[in-house]
N, C-alpha and C positions, 0 to 999 in steps of 0.2 A: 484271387479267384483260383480255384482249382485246376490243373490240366483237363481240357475235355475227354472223355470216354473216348474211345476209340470208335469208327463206324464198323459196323461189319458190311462186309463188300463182297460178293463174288468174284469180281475181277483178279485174277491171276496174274502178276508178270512175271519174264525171266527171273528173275531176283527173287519172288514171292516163293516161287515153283521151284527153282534153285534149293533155297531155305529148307521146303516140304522135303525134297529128296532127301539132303543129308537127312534130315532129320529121320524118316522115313527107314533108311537105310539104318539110323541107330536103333534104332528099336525093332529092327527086325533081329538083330542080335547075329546074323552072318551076310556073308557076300551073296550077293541076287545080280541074274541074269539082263537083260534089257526087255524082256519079253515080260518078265515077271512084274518089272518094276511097271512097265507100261498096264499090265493088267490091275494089279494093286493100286496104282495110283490114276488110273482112267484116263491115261494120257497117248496121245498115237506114239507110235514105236520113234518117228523120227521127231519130236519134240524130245523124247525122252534120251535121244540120241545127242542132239544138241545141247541138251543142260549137262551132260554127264561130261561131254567134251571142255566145256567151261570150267567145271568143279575142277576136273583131272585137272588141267592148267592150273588151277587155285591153288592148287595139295588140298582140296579137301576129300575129294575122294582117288581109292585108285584103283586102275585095273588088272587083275590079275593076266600076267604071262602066258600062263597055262589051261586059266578055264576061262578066261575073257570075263567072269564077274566083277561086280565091282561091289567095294565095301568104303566105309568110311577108313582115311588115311592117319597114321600115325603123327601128319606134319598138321594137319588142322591145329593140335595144341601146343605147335607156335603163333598160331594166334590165338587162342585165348591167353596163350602165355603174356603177352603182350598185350589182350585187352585188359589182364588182370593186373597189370603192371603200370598202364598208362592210364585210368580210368577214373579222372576227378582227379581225388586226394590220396588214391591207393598209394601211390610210389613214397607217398611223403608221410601218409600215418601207420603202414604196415609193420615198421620198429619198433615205435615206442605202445600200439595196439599188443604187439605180440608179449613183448616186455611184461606192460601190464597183463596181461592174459596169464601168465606163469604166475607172476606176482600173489595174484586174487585167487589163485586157483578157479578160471573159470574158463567161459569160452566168450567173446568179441564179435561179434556182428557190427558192419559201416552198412547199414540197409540206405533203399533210394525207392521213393515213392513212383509207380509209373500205372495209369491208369486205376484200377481196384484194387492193384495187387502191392505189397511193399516186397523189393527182391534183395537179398545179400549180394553186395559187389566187390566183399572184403572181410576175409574171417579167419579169427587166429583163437589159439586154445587146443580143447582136447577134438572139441566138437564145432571147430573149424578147420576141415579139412579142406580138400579139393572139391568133395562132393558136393560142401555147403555151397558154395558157389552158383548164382542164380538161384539159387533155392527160395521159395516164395509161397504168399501164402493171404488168402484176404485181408485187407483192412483194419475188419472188426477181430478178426484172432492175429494180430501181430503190435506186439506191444508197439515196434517201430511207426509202423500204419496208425494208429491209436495217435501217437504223441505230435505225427505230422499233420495228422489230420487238424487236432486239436488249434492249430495254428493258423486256421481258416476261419468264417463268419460260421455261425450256428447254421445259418439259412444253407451252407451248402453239405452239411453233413448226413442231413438225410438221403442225398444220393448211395452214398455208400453204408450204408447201414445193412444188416442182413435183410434178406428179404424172405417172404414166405415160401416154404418150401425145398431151401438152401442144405443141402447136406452137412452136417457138422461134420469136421476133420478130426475131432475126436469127441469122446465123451463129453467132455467138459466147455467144447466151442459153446460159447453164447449168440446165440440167436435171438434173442430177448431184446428188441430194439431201444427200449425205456431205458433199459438197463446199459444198454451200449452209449446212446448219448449221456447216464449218469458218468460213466469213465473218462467221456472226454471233456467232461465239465473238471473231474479231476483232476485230469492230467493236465487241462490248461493252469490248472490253482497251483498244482504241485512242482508243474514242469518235469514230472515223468508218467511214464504209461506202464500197464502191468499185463503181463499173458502168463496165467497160469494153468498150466499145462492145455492149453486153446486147442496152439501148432502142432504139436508133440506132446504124448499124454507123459511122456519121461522127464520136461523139461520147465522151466520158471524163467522168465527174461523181463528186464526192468529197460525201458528205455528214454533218451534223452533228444530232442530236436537238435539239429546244429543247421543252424543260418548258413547263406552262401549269400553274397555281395551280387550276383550275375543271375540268381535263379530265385522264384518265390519258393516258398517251404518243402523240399524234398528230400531231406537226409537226416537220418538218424542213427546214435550211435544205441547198441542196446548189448547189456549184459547177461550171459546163459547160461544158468546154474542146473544140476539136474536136480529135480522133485527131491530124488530121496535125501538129496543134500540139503536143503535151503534153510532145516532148520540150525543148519553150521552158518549160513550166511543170513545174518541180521538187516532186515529190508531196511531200515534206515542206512546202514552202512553200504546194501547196496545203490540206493536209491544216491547218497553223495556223491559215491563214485563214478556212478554214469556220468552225473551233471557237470564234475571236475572234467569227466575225458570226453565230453561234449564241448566244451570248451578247448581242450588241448585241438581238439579235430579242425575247430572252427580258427583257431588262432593257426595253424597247420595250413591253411586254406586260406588265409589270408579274410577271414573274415570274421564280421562282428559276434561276442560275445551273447550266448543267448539270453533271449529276451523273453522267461516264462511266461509273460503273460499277456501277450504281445500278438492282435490278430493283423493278418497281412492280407491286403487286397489288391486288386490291380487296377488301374483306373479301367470305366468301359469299354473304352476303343480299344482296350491293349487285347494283341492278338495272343486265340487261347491253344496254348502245343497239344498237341495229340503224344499218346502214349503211354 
């Protein structure tokens, strides 16, 4: 059974509101006042006083000396350094990922299913950089999403199917739901999934399931070639290579060998994770 959809909730707590701010603060693209941030973010001055005093103790954000603003903190990424380092199987596949990534001349995605979205939690190549990180993208355009999906009962893939009215993220996104379930009938036959140019109209990524022993179907490894190149990379030869480093990931992980064609349920009582 699939992770349940997340609920939407108005309820806000520290932690939530915490979250908002940093975040808040990144995309404002410079340091903001208390008064501003209270007004932007529809929060009373002395809530916005209390979260900001938490963050500072965190390092996530800090406050300037001189004009009392605050901005997000240069120490925050000691912790993603660390999340990027401790996260699953990162610590254990990020060598022999990179390795192969020079090798193949390509770029390395370790993506992780969480609600509608499949996100990169590990990426090596030209076109794994820092940025890639968390980077994410629906279901139906992410070859990764595609191949984890596939590893479910038919009955719950219409959830995640596009639906009407869905903006495509590029020209080429399928929206076509016929045609979306024809992929995952594929991909479960094939045991890989294809996105061509979906996510990025620049980009081709083939990808592979990898099993986990503690978890039902959320990982996938997938391959990133850019467009103008692919016809230097022969889909069957990419199509093998996934499936070999699918398995190097899953053997890395201490877990079973995939299983192409192989759907996974949970019994009904079993309780379903949010996320």
């Amino acid at each position: 059974m699939l992770p349940s959809l997340p609920r939407k909730t108005s309820e806000k707590t520290l932690l939530s509101q915490g979250i908002d701010m940093v975040r808040h603060l990144i995309q404002s693209g410079r340091s903001l006042g208390v008064t501003e941030i209270a007004h932007q973010m529809a929060l009373p001055k002395s809530s916005v006083f209390r979260i900001l005093r938490v963050l500072v103790e965190l390092g996530f954000v800090q406050k300037s000396p001189v004009s009392g603003r605050y901005s997000v903190s240069p120490k925050i990424f000691s912790f993603v350094y660390e999340l990027a380092h401790q996260f699953g199987p990162n610590s254990r596949c990020e060598p022999f990922l990179r390795e192969c990534a020079e090798r193949w001349n390509c770029s390395i995605y370790l993506c992780v299913l969480s609600g509608t979205h499949s996100y990169v939690v590990l990426a090596s190549g030209s076109s794994g950089s820092t940025f890639a990180l968390g980077s994410h993208c629906p279901i139906y355009a992410s070859s990764a999403g595609k191949i984890i999906l596939a590893q479910y009962p038919e009955s719950e893939w219409e959830e995640y199917a596009p639906r009407e009215g869905e903006c495509p993220l590029t020209a080429h996104t399928n929206l076509d739901r016929d045609k979306f379930f024809k992929e995952l009938h594929v991909a479960k036959e094939q045991g890989v999934a294809w996105n061509v140019r979906e996510s990025t109209a620049s980009d081709v990524s083939v990808a592979a399931f990898v099993p986990e022993v503690d978890h039902s179907p959320r990982m996938a490894v997938a391959l990133l070639v850019p467009y103008k190149d692919v016809l230097v990379h022969d889909r069957e030869v990419l199509a093998s290579r996934v499936r070999e480093l699918a398995k190097r990931v899953a053997a890395e992980t201490k877990s079973a060998p995939p299983a192409h064609f192989a759907v996974f349920t949970k019994p009904a009582a079993a309780v379903r994770r949010t996320g």
